[in-house]
DRENTI-938899 format. One record per atom (N, C-alpha, C): x, y, z. Coordinates in steps of 0.2 Angstrom, whole numbers, padded with zeros to 4 digits, always signed. Each point is the difference from the previous one (the first is absolute). Layout:
N
XYZ;...
END
This chain:
278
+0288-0039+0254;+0002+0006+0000;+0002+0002-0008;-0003+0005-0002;+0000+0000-0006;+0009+0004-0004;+0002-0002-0005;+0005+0004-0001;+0000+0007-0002;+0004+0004+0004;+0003+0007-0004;+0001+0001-0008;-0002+0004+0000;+0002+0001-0008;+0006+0008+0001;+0003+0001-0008;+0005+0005+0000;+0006-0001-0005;+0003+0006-0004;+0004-0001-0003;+0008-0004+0001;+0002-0007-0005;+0005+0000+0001;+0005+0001+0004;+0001+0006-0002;+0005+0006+0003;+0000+0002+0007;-0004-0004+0003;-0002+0007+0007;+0006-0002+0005;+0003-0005+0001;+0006-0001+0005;+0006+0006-0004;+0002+0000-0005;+0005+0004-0002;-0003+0007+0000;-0005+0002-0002;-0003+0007+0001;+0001+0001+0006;-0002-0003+0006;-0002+0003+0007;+0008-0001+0002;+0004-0004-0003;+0009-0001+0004;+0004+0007-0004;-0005+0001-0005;+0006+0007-0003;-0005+0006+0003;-0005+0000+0003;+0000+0007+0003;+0002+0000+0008;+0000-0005+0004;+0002-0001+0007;+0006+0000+0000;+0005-0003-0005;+0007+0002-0002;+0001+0008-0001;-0002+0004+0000;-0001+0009-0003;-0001+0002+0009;-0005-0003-0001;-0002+0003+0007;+0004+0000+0006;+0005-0005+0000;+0004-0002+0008;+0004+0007+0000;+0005+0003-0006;+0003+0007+0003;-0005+0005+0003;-0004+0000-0003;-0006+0005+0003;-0002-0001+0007;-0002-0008+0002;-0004+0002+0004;+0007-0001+0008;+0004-0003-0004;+0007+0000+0008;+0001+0008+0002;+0000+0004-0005;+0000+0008+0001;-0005+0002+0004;-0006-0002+0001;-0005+0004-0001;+0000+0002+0009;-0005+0004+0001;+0000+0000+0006;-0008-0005+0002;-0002-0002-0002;-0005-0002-0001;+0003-0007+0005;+0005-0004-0002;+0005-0004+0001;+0005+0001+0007;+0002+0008+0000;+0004+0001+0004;+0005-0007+0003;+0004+0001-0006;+0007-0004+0002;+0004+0001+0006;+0003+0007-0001;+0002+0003+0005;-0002-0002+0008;-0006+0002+0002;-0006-0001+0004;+0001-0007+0004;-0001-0006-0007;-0001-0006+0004;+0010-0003-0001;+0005+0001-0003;+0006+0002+0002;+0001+0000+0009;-0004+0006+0002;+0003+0001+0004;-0006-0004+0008;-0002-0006-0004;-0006-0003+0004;-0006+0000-0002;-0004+0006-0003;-0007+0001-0001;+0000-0010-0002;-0009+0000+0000;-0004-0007+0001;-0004+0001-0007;+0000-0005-0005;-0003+0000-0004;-0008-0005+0000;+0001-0004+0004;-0003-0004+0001;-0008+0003+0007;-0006+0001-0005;-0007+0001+0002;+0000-0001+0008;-0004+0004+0005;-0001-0004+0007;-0006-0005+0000;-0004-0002-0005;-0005-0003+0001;+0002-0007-0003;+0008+0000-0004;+0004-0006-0003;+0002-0002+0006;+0003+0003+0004;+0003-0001+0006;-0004-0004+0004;-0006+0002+0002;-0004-0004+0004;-0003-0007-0003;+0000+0002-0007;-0003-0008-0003;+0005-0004+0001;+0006+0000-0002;+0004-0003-0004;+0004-0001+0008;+0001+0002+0005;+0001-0001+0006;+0010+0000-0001;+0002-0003+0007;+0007-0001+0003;+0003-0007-0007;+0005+0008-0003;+0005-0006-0005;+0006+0000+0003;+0004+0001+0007;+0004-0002+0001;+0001-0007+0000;+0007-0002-0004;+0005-0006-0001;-0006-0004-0006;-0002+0005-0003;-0004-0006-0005;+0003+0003-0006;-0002-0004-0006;+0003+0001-0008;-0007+0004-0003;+0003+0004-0002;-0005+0003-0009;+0001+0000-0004;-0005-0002-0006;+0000+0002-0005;-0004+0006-0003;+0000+0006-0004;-0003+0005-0003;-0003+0000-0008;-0003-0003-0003;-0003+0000-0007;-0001+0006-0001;+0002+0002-0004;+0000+0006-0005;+0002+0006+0004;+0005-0001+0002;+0004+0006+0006;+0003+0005-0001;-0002+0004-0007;+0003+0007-0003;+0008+0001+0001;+0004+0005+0004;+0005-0001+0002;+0000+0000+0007;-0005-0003+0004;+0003-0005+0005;-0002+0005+0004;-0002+0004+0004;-0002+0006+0006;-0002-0005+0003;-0006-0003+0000;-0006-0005+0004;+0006-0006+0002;+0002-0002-0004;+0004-0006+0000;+0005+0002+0008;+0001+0004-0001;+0007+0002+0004;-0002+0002+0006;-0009+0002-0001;-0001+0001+0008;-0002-0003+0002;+0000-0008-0001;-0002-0005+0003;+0006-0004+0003;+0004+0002-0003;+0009-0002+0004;+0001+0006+0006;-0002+0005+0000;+0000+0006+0003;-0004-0002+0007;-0005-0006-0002;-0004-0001+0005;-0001-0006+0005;+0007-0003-0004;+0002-0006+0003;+0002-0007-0004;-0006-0001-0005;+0003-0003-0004;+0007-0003-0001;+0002-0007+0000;+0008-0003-0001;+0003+0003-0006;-0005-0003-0004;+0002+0001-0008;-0005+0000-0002;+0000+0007-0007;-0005+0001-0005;+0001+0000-0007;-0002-0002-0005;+0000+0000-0006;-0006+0004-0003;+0003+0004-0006;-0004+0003-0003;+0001-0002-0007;-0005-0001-0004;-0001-0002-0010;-0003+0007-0002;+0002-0001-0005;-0006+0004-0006;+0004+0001-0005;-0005+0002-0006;+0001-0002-0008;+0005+0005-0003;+0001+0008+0005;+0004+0003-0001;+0008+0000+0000;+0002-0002-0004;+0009+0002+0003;+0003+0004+0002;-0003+0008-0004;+0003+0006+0006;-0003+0001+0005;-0007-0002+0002;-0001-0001+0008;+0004-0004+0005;+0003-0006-0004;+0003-0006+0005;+0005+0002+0001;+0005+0006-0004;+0005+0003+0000;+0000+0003+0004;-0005+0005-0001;-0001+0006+0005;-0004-0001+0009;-0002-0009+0000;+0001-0002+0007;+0006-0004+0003;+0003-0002-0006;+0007-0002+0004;+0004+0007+0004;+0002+0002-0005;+0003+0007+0002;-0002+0004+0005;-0007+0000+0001;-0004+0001+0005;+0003-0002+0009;-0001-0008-0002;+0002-0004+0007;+0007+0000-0001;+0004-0001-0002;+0007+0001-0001;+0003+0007+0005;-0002+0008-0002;-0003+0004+0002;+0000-0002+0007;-0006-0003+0004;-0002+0000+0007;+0005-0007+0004;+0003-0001-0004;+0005-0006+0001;-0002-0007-0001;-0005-0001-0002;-0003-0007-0001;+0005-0004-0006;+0002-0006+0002;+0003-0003-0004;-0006-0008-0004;+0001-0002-0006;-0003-0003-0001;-0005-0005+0005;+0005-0002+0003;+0000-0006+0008;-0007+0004+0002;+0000+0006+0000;-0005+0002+0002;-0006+0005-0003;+0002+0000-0006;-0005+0004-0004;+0001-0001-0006;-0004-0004-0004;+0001-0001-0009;-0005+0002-0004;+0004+0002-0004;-0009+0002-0007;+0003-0003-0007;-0005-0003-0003;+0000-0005-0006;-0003+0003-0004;+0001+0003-0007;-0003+0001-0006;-0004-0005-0004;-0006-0001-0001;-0003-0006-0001;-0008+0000+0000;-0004-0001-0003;-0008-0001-0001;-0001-0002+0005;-0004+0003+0004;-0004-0005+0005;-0003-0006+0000;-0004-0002-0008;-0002-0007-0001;+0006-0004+0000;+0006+0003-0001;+0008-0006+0000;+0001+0001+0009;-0004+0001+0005;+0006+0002+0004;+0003-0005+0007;-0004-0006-0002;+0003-0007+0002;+0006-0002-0002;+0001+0000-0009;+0007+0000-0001;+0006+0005+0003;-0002+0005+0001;+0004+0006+0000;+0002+0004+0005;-0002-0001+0006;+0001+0000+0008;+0007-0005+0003;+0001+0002+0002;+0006-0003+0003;-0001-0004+0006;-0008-0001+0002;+0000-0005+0007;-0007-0001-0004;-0001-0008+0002;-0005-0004-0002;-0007+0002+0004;+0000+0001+0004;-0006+0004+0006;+0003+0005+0003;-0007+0004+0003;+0001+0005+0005;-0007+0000+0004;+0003+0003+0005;-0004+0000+0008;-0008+0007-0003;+0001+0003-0004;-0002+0006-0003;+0001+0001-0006;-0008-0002-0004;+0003+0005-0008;-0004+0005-0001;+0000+0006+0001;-0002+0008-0002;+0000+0003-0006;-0008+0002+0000;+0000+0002-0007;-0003+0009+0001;+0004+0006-0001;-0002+0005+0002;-0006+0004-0004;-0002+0006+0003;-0008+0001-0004;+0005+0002-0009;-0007+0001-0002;+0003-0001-0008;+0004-0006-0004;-0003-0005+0002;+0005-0003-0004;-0005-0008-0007;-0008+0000+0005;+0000-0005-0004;-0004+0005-0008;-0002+0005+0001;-0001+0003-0007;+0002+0000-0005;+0007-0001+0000;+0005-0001-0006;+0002-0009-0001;-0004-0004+0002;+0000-0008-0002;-0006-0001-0002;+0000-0003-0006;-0007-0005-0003;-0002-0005+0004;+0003-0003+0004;-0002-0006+0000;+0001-0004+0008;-0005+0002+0005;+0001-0001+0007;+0003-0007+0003;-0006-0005-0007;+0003-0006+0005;+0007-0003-0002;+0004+0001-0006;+0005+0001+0001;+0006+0002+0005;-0003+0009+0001;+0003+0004+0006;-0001-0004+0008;-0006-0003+0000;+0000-0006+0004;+0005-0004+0004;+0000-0004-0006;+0002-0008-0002;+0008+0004+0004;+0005+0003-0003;+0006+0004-0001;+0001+0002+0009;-0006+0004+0002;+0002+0002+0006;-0001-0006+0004;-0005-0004+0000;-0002-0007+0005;+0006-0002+0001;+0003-0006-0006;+0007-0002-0002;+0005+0001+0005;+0001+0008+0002;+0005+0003+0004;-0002+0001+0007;-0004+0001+0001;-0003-0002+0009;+0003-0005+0004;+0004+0001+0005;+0000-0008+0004;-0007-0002+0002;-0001-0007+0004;-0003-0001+0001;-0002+0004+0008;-0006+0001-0001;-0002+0006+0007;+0000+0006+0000;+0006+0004-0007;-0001+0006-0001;-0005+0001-0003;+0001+0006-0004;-0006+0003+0000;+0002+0009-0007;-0005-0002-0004;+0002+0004-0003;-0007+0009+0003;+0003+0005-0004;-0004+0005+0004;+0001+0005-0008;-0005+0004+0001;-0004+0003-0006;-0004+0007+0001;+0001+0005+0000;+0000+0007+0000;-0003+0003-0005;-0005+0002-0003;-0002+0001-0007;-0004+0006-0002;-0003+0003-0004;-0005+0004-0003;-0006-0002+0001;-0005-0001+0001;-0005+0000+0000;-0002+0000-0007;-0002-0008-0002;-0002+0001-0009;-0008+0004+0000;-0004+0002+0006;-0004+0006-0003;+0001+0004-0003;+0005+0002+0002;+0002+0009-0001;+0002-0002-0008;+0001-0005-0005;+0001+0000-0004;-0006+0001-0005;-0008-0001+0002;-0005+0000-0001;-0004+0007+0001;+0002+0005+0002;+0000+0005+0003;+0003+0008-0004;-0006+0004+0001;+0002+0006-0007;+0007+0003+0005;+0003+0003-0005;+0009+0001+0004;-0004+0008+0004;-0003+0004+0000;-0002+0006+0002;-0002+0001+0006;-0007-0005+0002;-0003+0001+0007;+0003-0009+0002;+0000-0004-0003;-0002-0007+0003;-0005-0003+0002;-0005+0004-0001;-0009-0002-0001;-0004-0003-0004;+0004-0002-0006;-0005-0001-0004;+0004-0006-0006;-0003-0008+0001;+0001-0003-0004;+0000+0001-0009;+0009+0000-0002;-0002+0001-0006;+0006-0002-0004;+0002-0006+0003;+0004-0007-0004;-0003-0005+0003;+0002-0005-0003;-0005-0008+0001;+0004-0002+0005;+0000-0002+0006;+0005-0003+0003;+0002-0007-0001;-0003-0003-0002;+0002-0009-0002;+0001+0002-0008;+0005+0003-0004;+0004+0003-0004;+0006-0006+0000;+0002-0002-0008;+0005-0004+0001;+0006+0001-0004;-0002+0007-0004;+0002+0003-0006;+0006+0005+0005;+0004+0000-0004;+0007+0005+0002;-0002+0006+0000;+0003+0002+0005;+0000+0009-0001;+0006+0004-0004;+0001+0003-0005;+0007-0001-0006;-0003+0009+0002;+0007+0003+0001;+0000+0008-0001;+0006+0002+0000;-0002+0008-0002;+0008+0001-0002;+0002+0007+0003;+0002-0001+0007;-0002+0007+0006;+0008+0000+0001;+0002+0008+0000;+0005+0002-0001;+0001+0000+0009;+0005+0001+0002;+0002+0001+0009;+0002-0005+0002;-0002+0001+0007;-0001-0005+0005;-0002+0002+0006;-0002-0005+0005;-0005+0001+0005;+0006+0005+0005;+0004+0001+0000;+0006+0003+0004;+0003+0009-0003;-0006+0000-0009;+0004+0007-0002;-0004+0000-0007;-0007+0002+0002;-0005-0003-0008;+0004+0007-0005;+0002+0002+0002;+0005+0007-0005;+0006-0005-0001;+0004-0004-0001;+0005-0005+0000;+0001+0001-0007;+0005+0000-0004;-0002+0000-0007;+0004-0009-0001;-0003-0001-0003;+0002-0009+0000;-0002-0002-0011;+0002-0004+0000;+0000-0004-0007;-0004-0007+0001;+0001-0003+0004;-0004-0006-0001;-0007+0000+0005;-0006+0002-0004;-0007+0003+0005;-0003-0006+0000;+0002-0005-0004;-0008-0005-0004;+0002-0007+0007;-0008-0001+0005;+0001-0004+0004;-0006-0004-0002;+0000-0006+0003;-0004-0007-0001;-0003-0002+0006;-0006+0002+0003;-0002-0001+0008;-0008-0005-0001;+0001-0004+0006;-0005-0003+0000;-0006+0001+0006;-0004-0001+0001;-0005+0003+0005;+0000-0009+0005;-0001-0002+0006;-0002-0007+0002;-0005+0000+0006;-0007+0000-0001;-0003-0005+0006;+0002-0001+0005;-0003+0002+0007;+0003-0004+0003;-0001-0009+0001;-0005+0000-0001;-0003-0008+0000;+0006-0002-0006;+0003+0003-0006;+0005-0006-0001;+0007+0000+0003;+0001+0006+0004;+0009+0000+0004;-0003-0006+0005;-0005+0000+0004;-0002-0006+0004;+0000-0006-0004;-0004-0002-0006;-0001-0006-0003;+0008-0001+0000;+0002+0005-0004;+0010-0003-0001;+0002-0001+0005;+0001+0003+0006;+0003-0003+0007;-0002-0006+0001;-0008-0002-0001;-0001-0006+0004;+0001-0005-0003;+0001+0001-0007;+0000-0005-0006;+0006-0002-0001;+0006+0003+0003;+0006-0001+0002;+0003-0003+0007;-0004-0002+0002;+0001-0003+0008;-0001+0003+0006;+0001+0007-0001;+0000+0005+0005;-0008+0000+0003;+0002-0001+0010;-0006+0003+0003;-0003+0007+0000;-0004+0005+0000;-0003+0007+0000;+0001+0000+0006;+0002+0004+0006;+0002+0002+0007;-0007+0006+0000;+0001+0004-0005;-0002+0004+0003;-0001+0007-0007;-0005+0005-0003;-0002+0003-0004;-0001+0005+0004;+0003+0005-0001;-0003+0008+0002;-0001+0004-0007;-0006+0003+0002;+0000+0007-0004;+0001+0007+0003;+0005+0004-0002;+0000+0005+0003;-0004+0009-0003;+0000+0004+0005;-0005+0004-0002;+0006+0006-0003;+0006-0001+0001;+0005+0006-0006;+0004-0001-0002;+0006+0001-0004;+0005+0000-0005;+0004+0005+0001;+0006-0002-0003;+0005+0004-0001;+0001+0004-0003;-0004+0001-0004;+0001+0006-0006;-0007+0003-0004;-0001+0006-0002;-0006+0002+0000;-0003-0002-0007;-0004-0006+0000;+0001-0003-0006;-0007+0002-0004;-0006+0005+0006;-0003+0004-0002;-0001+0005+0001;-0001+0006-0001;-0002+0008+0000;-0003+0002+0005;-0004-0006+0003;-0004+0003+0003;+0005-0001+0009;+0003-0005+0001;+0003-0004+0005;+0004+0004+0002;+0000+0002+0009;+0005+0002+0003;+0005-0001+0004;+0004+0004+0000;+0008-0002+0006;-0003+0000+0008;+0001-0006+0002;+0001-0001+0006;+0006+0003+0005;+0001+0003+0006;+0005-0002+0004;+0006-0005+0001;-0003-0006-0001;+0002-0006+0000;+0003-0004-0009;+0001+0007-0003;+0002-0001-0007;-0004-0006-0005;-0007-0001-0002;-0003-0002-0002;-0006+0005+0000;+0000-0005-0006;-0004+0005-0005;-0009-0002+0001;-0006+0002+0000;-0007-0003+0003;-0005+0006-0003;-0005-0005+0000;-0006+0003-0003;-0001+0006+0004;-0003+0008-0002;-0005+0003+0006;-0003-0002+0006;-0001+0001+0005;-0004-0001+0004;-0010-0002-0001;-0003+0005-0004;-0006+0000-0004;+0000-0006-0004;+0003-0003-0003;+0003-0006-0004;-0001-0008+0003;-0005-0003-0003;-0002-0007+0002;+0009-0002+0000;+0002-0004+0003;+0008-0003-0001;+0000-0007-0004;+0005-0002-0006;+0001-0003-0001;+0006-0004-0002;+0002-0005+0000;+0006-0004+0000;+0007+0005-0005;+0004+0001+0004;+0005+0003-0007;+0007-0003+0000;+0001-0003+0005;+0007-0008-0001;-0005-0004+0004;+0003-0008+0000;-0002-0006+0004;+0009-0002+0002;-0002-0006+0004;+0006-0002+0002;+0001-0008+0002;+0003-0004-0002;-0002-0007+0002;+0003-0004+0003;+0000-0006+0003;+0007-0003+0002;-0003-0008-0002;+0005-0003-0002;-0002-0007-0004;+0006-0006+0003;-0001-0003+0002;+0006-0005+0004;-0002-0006-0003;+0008-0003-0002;+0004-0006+0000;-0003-0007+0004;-0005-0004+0001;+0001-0004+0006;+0005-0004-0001;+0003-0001+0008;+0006-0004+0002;+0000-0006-0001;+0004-0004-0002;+0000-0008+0001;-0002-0004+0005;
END
């Protein structure tokens, strides 16, 4: 697997726009704090079914923003959950969060920390569950690393789970979705300097410059396997969360999907990758 390329900078650029963005996006309604406050479920129905019954098991969250998803998997039974990520004012703004809903550490923790550091930096040596929500491996260069990190923390038997974009849709013109017109096996950064956020593109914000990478799925698999981890299972799904082209419509069911007239193609996948047991 070939290395990512990218500017030095790109962990600080991407930690000082995420750091902007957490006031924004806990306000937003997009987020509805309020909403999930008063119960709402952050967590996909189609996670639900993969990811199955966590009651009285442990989670860990890789790159858990301010902790929504995290906290609907304690909501969902889950003993105890841990949430990481590189933000501090996120990790802030998930304490206070569960704090809020009454969770005490005992029961809900978040760690500000790199996800390649995040063996050191968890407070329990395995979990029964490590969770990594959609969006998250775009902003890391380096999978088998993100691997190595999340195997490490698996019990034996667990099992790690994975929710993701469809790396097509990165190859794909942003307007209709029809028409090949980046390389998809690209290993060069994506470096721009986009004012907003996905929660309020009118957002007047100071830190726009982000560092994003595009990944294959054959290497998020190479990484899994090459790290110990069994493949359970690969779906590709036919719609997404957000309308990532112009052409793509709202569902009933709050996802977003091609036309009907429209050949269908992949616009998240989903994976589960287990620990074998001793």
């Amino acid at each position: 697997m070939r290395a990512h390329t990218g500017p030095a900078d790109w962990r600080e650029a991407n930690r000082l726009r995420w750091d902007e963005r957490v006031a924004i996006h806990t306000t937003s309604d997009y987020y509805d704090q309020d909403g999930f406050r008063r119960g709402k479920d952050a967590i996909r129905d189609f996670e639900t079914a993969e990811v199955g019954d966590v009651t009285g098991r442990t989670l860990l969250h890789l790159q858990c923003h301010f902790g929504q998803d995290t906290l609907s998997w304690l909501h969902r039974g889950a003993s105890r959950v841990v949430g990481l990520d590189f933000s501090a004012p996120a990790v802030e703004a998930a304490r206070d969060l569960a704090a809020e809903l009454g969770y005490g550490p005992d029961r809900a923790s978040f760690v500000a920390a790199d996800v390649y550091d995040a063996a050191e930096a968890v407070p329990d040596t395995s979990y029964d569950v490590v969770y990594t929500g959609i969006g998250a491996l775009n902003w890391l260069p380096d999978l088998v690393r993100w691997a190595q990190a999340a195997a490490s923390l698996i019990t034996p038997g667990g099992f790690l789970y994975l929710a993701e974009f469809h790396p097509l849709c990165d190859a794909l013109d942003d307007e209709t979705g029809s028409r090949v017109t980046h390389d998809y096996f690209s290993r060069e950064a994506w470096v721009e300097e986009t004012p907003g956020t996905y929660t309020d593109f009118a957002a007047p914000t100071v830190n726009n410059r982000s560092v994003e990478w595009q990944h294959p799925i054959s290497d998020v698999i190479s990484a899994l396997a090459g790290a110990g981890l069994r493949i359970d299972f690969l779906h590709e799904h036919d719609m997404t969360v957000f309308r990532r082209f112009t052409a793509l419509r709202l569902h009933d069911d709050g996802y977003y999907r091609l036309p009907e007239d429209r050949p269908r193609i992949p616009l998240m996948y989903s994976l589960k990758a287990t620990r074998p047991g001793r």
